[in-house]
ZARO-771961 format. One record per residue: x, y, z of N, C-alpha, C in turn; residue number from 1. Coordinates in Angstrom, 2 decimals, always signed. Layout:
ZAZA|n_px|n_py|n_pz|ca_px|ca_py|ca_pz|c_px|c_py|c_pz|nr
ZAZA|X|Y|Z|X|Y|Z|X|Y|Z|NUM
...
% end
This chain:
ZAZA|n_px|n_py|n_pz|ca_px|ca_py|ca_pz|c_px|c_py|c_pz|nr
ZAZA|+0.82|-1.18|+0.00|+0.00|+0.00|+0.00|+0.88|+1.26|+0.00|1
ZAZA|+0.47|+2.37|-0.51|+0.84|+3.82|-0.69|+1.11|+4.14|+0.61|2
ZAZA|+1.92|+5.09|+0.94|+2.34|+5.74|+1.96|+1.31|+6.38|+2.18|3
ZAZA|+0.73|+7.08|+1.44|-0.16|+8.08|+1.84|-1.46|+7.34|+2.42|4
ZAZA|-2.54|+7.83|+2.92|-3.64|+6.78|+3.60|-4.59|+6.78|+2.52|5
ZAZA|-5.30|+5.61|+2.51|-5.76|+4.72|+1.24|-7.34|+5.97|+2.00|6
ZAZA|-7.91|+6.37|+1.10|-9.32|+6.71|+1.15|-10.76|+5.77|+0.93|7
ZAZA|-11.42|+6.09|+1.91|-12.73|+5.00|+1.93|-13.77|+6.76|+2.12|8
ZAZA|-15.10|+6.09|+1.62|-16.40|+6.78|+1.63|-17.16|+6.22|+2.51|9
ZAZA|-17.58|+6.97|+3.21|-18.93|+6.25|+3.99|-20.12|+6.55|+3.98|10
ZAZA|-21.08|+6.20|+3.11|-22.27|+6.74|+2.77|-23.47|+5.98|+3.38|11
ZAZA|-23.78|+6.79|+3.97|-25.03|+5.96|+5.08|-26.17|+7.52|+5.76|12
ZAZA|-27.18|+7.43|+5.55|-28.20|+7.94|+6.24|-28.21|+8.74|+8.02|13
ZAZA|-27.61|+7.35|+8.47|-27.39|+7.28|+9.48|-26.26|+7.74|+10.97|14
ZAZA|-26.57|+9.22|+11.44|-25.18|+9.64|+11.76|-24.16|+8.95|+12.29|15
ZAZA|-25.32|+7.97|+13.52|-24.55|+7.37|+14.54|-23.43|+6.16|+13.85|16
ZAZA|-24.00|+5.62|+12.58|-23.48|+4.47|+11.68|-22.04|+5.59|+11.25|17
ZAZA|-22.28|+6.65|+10.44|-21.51|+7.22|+9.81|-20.42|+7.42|+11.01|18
ZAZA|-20.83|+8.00|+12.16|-19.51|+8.37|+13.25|-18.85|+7.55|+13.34|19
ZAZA|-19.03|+5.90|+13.69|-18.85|+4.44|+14.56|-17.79|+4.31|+13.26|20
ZAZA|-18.26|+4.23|+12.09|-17.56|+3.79|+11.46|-16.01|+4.91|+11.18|21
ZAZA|-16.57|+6.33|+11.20|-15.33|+7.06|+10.96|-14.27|+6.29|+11.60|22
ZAZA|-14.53|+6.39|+13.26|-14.11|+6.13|+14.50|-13.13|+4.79|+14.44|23
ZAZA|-13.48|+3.67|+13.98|-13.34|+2.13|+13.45|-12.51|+2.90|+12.01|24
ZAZA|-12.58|+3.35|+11.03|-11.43|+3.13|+9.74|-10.42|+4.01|+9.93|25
ZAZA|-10.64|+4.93|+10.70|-9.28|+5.55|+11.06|-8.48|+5.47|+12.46|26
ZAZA|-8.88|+4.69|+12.93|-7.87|+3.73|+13.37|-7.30|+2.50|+12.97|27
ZAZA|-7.70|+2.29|+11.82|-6.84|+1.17|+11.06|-5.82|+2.20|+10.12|28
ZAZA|-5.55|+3.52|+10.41|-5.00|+4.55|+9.45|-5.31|+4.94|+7.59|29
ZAZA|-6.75|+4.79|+8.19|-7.66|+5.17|+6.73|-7.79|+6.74|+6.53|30
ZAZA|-8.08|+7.43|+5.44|-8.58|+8.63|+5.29|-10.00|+8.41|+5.09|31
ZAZA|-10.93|+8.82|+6.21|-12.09|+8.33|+6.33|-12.87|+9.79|+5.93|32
ZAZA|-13.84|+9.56|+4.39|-14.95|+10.96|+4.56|-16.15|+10.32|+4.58|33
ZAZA|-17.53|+11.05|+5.16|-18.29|+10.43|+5.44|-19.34|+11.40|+4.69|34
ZAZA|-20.41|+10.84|+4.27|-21.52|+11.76|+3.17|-22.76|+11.14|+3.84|35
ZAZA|-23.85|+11.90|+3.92|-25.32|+11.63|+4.33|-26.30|+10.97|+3.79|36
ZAZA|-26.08|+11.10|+2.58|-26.63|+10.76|+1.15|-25.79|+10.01|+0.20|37
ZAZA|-26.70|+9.36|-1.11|-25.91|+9.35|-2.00|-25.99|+10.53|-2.57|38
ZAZA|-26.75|+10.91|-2.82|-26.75|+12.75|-3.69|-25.58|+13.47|-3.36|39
ZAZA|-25.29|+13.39|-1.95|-24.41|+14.18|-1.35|-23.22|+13.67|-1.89|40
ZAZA|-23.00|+12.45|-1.89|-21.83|+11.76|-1.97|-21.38|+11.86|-3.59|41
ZAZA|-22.40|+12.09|-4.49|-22.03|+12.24|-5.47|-21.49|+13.88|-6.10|42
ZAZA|-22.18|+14.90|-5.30|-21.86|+16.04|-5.96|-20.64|+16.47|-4.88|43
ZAZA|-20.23|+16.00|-3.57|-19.01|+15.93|-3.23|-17.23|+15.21|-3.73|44
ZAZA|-18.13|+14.28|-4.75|-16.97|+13.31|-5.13|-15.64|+14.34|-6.45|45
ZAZA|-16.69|+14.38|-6.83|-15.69|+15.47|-8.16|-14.58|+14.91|-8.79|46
ZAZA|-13.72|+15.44|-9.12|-12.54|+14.50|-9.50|-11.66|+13.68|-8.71|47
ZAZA|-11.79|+13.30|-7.43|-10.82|+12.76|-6.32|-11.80|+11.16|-6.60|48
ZAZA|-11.31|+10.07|-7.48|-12.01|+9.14|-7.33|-11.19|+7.88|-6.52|49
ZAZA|-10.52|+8.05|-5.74|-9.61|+7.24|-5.61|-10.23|+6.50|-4.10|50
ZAZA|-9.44|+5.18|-3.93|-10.12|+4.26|-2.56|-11.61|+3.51|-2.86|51
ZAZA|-12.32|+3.54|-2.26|-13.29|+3.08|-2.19|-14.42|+3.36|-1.55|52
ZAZA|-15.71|+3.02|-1.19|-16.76|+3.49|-0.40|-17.56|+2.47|+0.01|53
ZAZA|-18.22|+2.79|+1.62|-18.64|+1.57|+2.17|-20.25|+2.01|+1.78|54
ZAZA|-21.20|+1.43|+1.61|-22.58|+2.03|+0.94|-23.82|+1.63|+1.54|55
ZAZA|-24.67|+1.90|+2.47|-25.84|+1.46|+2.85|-26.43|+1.12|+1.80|56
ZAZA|-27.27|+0.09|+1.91|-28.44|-0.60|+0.38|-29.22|+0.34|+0.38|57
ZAZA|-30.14|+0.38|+1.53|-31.35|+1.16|+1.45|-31.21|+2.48|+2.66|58
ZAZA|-31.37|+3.22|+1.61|-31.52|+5.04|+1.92|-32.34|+6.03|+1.21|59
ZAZA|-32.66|+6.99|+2.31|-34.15|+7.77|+1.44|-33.54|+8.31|+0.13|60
ZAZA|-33.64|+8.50|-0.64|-33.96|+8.97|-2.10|-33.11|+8.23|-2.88|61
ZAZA|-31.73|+8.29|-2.95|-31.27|+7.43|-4.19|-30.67|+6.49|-3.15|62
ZAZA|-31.03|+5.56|-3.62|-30.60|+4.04|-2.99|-29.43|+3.30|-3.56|63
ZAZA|-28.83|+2.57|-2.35|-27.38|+1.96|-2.83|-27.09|+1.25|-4.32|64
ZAZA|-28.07|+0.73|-4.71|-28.14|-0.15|-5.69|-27.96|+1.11|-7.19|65
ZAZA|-28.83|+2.53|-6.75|-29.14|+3.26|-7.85|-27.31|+4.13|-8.12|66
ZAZA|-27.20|+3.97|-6.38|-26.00|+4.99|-6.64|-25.07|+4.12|-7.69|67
ZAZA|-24.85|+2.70|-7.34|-23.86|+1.76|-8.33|-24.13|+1.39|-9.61|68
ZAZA|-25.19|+2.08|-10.03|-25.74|+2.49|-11.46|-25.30|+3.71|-11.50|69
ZAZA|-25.37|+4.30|-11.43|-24.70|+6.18|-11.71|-23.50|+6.15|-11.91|70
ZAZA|-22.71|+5.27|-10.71|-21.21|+5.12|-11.08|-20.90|+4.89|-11.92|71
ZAZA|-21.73|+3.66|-12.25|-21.79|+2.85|-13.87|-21.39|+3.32|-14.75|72
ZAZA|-22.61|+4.09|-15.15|-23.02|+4.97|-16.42|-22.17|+6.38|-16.21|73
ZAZA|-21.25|+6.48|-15.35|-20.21|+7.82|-15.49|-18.70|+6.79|-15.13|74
ZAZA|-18.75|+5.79|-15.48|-17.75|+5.09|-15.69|-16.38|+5.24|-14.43|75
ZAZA|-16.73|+5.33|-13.62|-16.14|+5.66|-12.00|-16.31|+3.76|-11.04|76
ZAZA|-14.74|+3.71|-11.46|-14.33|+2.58|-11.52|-14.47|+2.42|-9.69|77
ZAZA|-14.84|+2.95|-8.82|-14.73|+2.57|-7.42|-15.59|+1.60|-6.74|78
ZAZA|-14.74|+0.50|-6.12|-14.92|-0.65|-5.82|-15.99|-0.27|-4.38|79
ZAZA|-17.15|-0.64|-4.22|-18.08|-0.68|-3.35|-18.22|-1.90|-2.46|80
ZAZA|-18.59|-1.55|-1.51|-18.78|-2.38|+0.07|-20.31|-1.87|+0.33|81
ZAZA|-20.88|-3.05|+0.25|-22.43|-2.83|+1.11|-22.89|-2.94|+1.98|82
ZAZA|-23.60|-2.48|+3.27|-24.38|-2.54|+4.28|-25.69|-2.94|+3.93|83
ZAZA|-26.22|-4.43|+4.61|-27.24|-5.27|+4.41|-27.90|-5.28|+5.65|84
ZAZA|-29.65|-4.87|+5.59|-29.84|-6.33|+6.99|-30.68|-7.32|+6.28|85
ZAZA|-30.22|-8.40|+6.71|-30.49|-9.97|+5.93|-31.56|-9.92|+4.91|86
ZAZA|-33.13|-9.28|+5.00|-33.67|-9.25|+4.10|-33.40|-8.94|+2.88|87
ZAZA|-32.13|-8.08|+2.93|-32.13|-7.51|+1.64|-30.89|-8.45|+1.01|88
ZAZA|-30.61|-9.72|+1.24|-29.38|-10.24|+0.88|-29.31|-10.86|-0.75|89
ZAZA|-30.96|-10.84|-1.36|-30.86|-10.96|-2.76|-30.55|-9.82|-3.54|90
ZAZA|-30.72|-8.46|-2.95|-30.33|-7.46|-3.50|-28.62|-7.04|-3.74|91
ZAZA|-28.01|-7.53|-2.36|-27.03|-7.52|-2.16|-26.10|-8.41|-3.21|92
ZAZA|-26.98|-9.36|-3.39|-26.34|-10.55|-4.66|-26.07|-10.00|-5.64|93
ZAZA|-27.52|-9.14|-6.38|-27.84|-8.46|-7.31|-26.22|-7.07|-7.77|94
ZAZA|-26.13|-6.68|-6.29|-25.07|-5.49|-6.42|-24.05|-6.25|-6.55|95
ZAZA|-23.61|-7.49|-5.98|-22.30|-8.42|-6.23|-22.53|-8.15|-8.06|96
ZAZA|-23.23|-9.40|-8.58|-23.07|-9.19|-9.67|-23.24|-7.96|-11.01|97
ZAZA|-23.16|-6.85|-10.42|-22.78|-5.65|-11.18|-21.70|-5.21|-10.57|98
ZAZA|-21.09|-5.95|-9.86|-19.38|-5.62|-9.70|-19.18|-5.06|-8.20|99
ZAZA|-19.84|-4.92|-7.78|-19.54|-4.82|-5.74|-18.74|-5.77|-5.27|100
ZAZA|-17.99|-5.27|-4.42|-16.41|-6.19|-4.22|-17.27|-7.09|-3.15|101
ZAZA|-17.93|-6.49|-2.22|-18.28|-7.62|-0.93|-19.78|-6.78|-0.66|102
ZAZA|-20.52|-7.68|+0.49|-21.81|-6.74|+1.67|-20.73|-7.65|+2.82|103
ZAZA|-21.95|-6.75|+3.69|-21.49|-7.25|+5.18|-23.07|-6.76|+5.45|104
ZAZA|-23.82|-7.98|+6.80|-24.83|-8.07|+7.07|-24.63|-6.84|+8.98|105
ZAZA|-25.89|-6.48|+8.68|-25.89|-5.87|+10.37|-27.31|-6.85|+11.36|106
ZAZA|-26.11|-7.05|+12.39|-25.42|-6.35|+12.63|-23.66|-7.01|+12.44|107
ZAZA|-22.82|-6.88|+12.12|-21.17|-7.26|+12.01|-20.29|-6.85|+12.70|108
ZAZA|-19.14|-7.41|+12.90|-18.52|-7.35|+13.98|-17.73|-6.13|+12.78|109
ZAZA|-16.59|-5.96|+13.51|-15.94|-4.73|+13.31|-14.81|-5.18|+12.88|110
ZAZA|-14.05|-6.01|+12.84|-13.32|-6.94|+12.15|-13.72|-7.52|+10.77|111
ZAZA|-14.82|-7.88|+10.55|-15.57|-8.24|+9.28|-15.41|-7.18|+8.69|112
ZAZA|-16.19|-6.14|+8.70|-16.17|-4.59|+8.47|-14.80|-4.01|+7.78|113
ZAZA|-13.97|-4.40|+8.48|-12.50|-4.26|+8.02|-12.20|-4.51|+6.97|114
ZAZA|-12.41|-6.42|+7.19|-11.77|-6.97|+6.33|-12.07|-6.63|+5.02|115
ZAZA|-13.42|-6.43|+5.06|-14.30|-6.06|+3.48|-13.59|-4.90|+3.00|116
ZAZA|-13.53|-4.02|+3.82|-12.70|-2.85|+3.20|-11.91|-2.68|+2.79|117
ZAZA|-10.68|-3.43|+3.50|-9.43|-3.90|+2.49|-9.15|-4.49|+1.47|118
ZAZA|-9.70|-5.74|+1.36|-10.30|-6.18|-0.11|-11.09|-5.40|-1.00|119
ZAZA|-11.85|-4.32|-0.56|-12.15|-3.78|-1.70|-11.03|-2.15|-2.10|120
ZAZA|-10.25|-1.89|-0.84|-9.02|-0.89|-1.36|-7.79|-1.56|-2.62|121
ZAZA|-7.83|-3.45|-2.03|-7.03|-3.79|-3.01|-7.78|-4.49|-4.03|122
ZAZA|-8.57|-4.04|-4.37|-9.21|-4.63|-5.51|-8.43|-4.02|-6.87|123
ZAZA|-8.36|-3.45|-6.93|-7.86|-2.42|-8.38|-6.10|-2.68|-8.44|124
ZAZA|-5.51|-3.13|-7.69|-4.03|-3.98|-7.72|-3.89|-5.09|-7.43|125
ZAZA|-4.76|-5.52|-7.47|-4.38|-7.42|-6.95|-3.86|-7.99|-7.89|126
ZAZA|-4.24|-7.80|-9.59|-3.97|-7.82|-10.14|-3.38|-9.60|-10.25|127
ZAZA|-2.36|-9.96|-10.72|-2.23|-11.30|-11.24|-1.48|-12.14|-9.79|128
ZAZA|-2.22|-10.96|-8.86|-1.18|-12.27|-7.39|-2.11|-13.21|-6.88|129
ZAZA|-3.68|-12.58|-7.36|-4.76|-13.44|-7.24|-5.08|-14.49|-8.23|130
ZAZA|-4.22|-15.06|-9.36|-3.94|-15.35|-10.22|-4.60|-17.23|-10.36|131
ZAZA|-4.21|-17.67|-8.91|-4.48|-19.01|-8.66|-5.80|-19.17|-7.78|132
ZAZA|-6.45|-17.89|-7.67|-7.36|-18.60|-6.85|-8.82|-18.98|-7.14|133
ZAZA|-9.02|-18.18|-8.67|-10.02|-19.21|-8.90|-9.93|-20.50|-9.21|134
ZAZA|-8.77|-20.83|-9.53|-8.93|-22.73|-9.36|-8.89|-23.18|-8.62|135
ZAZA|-8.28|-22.61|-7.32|-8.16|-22.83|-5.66|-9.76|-23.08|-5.59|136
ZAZA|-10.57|-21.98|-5.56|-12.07|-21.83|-5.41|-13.11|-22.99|-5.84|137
ZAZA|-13.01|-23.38|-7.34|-13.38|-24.00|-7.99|-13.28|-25.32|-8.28|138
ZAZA|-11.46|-26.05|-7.45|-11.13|-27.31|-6.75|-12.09|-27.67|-5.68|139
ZAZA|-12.11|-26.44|-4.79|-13.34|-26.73|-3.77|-14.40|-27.13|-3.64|140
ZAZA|-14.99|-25.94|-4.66|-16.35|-26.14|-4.85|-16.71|-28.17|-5.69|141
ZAZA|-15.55|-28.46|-6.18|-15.88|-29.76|-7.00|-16.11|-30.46|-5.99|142
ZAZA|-15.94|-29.86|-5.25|-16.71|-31.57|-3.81|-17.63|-31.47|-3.25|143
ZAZA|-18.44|-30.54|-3.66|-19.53|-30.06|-3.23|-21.04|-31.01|-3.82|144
ZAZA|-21.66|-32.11|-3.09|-22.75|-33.10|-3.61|-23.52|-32.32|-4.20|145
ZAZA|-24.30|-32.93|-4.63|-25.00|-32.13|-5.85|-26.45|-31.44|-4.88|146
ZAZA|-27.41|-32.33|-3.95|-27.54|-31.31|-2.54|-26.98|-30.78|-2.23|147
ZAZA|-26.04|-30.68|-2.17|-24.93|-29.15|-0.96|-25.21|-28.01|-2.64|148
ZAZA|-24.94|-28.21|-3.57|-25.24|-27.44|-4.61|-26.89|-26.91|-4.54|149
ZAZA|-27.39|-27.99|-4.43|-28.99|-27.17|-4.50|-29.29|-26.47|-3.45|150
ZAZA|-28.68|-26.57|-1.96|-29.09|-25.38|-1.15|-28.07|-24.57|-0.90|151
ZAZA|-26.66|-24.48|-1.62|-26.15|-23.32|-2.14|-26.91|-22.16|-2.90|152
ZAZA|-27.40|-23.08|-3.76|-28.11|-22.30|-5.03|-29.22|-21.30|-3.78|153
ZAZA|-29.92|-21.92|-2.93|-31.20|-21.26|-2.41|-30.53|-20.27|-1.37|154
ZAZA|-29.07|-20.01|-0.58|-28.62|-19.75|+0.05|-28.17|-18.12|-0.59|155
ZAZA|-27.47|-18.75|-1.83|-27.49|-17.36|-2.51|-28.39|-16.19|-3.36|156
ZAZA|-29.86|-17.26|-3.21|-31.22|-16.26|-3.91|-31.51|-16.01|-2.40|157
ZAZA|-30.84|-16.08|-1.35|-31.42|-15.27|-0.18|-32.63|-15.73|+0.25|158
ZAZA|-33.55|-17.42|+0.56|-34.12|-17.98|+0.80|-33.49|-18.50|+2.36|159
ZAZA|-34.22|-18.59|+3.32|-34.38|-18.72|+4.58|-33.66|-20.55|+4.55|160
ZAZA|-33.57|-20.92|+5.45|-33.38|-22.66|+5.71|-34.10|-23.13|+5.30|161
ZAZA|-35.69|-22.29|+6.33|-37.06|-23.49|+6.29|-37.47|-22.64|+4.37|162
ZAZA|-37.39|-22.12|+4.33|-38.14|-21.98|+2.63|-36.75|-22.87|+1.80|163
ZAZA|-36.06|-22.76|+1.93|-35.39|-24.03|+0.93|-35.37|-25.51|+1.00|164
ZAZA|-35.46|-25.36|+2.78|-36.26|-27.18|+2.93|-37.59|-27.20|+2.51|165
ZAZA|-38.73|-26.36|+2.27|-39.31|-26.59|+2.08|-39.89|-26.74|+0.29|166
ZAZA|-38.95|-26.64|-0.20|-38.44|-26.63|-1.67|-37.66|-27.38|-2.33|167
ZAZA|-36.85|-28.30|-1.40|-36.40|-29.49|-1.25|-36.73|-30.80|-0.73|168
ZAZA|-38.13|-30.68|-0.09|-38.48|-31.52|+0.26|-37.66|-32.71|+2.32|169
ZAZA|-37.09|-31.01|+2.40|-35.79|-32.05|+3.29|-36.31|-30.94|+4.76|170
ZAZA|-35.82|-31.86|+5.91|-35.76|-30.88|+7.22|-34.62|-29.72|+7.44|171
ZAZA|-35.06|-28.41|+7.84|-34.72|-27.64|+8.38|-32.95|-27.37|+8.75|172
ZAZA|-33.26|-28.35|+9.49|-31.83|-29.13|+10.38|-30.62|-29.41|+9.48|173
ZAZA|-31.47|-30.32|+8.13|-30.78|-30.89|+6.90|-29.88|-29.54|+6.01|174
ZAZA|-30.95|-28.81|+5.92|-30.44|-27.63|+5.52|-29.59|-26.70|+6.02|175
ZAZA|-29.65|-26.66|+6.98|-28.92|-26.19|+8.43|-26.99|-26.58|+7.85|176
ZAZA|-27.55|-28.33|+8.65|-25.68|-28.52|+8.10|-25.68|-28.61|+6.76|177
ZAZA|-26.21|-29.18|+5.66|-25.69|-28.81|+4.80|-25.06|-27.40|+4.40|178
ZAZA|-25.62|-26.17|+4.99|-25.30|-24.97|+4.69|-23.89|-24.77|+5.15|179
ZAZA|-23.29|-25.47|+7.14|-22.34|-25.48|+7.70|-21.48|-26.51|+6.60|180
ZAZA|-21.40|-27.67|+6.48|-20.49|-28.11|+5.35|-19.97|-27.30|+4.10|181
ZAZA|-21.13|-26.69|+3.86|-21.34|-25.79|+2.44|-19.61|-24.80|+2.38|182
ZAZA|-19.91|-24.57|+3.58|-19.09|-22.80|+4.02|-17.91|-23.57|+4.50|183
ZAZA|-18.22|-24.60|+5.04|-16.57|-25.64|+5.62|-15.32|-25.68|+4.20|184
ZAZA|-16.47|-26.58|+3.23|-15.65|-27.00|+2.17|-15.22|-25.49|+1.12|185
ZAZA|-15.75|-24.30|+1.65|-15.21|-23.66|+0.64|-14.34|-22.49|+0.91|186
ZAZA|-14.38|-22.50|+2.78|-13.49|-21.95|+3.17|-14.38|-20.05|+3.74|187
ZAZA|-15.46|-20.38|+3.82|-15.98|-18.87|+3.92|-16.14|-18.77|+5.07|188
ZAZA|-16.19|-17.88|+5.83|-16.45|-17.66|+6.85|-17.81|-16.81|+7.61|189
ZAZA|-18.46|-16.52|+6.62|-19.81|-15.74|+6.95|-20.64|-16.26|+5.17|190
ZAZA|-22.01|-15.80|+5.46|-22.87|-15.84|+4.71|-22.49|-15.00|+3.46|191
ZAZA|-21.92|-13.67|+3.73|-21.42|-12.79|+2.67|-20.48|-13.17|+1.95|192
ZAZA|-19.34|-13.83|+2.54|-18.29|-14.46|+2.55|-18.53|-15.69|+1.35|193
ZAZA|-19.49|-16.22|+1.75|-20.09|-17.15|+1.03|-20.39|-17.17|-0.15|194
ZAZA|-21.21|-16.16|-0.03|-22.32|-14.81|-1.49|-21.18|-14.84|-2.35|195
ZAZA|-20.23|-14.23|-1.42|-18.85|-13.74|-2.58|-17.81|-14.34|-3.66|196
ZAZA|-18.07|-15.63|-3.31|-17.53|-16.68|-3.50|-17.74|-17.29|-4.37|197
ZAZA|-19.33|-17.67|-4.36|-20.37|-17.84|-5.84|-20.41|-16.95|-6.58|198
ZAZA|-20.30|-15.74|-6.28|-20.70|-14.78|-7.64|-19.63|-14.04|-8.02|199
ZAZA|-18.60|-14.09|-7.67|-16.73|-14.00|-8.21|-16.39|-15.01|-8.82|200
ZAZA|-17.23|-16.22|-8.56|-16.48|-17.45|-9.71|-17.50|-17.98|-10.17|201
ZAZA|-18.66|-17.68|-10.13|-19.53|-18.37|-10.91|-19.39|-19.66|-10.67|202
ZAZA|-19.92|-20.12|-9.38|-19.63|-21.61|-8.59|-20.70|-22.52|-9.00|203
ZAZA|-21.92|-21.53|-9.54|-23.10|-22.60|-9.57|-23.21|-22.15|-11.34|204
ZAZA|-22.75|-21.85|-11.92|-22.79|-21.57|-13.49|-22.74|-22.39|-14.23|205
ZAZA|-22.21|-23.66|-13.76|-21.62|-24.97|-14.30|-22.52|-25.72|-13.98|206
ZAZA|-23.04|-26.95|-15.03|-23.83|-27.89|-14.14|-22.49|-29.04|-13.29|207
ZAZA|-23.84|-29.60|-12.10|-22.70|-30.37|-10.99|-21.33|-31.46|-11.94|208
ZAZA|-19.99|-31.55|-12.02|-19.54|-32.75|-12.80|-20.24|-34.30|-12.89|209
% end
């Protein structure tokens, strides 16, 4: 990393969210700015596009999902981090696959929080050191039964346990560990973690071998 301190955005509604977090990234020695809005965040941004931004989903008027369309369409390459609470975790999928580096669910520990952030500061240099790990990923995923695949699949449309057992025909429980094996064999450590995993490698794109 640059000598100078890597810049993050924090765009959230919410003051007390916006402070906690200042508070938390600059003590990891971040240059932390924080915006109220996305509106705000956008007519503050100007030419300084550099770092990244952590993004609430849902906020009054332009919403997380709309702001990562705007970026889009003004071609503002900055790698986004989302703030979820669980309901919204198909949306969150949705923002994965238009290019969102990670979410993190609330409530999250502050360590999680981190970690997402750093991965998405080094997103734009990782460049070819990440070189081996989608076959790393994708070795994994090959051991995955072709059940552990079908309530992957329901895990990442953001379907509950009991609505995918009940779509599978299987108990609760069943779904339960299969989900804990799921995240064993592929090395994730949270649900997001998980999310991220499938929709960076396109884990379920393939039918089972």
């Amino acid at each position: 990393m640059s000598a100078r301190a890597q810049l993050v955005h924090v765009v959230d509604d919410d003051v007390a969210v916006r402070d906690a977090l200042r508070w938390l990234l600059e003590g990891e020695g971040l240059d932390v700015r924080t915006h109220a809005s996305a509106e705000e965040f956008l007519a503050k941004m100007g030419a300084d596009r550099a770092g990244c931004a952590i993004v609430d989903l849902r906020m009054p008027g332009m919403s997380g999902l709309e702001l990562q369309e705007t970026l889009a369409r003004r071609r503002v390459p900055l790698p986004l981090v989302f703030i979820t609470a669980h309901g919204d975790v198909p949306l969150a999928v949705m923002a994965m696959r238009r290019g969102a580096v990670d979410f993190v669910e609330k409530p999250f520990a502050d360590q999680q929080l981190v970690d997402a952030v750093w991965r998405a500061l080094e997103a734009r240099t990782r460049g070819s050191g990440a070189a081996n790990e989608p076959a790393i990923v994708r070795a994994r995923a090959s051991g995955l039964s072709h059940r552990e695949r079908e309530v992957l699949a329901g895990v990442v449309d953001g379907r509950s346990s009991k609505a995918i057992a009940a779509g599978l025909g299987i108990a609760t429980k069943t779904v339960e560990a299969h989900r804990a094996r799921i995240m064993a064999k592929l090395g994730a450590p949270s649900l997001a973690g998980l999310v991220r995993l499938v929709v960076q490698h396109d884990l379920l794109g393939d039918p089972h071998p």
